[in-house]
N, C-alpha and C positions, 0 to 999 in steps of 0.2 A: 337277629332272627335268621334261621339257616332257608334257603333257598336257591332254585336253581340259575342256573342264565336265562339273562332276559327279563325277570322276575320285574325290574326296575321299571325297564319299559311299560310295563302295562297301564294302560288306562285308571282301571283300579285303587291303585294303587300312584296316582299321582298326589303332591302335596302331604305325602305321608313322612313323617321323620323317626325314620328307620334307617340303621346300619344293617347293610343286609351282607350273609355269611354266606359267598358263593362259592364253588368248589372252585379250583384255577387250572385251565386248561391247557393241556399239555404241553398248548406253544409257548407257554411263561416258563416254563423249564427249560425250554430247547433251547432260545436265548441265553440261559445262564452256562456255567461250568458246572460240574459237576461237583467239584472239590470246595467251589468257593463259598463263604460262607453262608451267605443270601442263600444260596440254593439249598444248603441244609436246613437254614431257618425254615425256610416256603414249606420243604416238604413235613419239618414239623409241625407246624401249624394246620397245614392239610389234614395233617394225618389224627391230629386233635378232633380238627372238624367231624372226619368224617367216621372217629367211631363214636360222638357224638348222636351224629347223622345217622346210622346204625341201628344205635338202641332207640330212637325215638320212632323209625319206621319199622322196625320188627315191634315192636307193640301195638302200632295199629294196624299191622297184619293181621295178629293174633285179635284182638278184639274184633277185625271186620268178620274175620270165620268165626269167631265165636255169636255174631248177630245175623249168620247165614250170607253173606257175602261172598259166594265162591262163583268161579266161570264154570258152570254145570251144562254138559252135553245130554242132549236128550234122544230118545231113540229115533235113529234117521234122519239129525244132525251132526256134521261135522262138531270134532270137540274141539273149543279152539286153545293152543298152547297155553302153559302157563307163563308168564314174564316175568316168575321171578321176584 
């Protein structure tokens, strides 16, 4: 299951048996080399992940605008940014 950091911790989500797919933080790279091969391995796998991760959150993008879920400013409200 793809999920963020932390995801484990939760309350929720205790007693669940689940492999959970988290992104790996930057400091697991900085420890490695560059050249060596673990470090090529990780960043393949990541990189698996996260266009994975990708197409699964651009479609429930697309489906939340299309059932009217946008951040809409109103006249004589601040608009607030989009996140992307």
């Amino acid at each position: 299951m793809v999920a963020y950091t932390g995801v484990e911790k939760r309350p929720e989500h205790e007693g669940r048996q689940v492999i959970w797919k988290i992104a790996a933080r930057r400091s697991t790279y900085q420890k490695l080399r560059k050249r060596s091969v673990l470090y090529k391995a990780r960043r393949k796998i990541e990189k698996a992940e996260a266009q994975v991760r990708v197409k699964v959150e651009h479609l429930f993008r697309v489906i939340k605008r299309q059932f009217g879920y946008v951040k809409t400013g109103f006249r004589g409200w601040p608009r607030t940014p989009h996140s992307g």
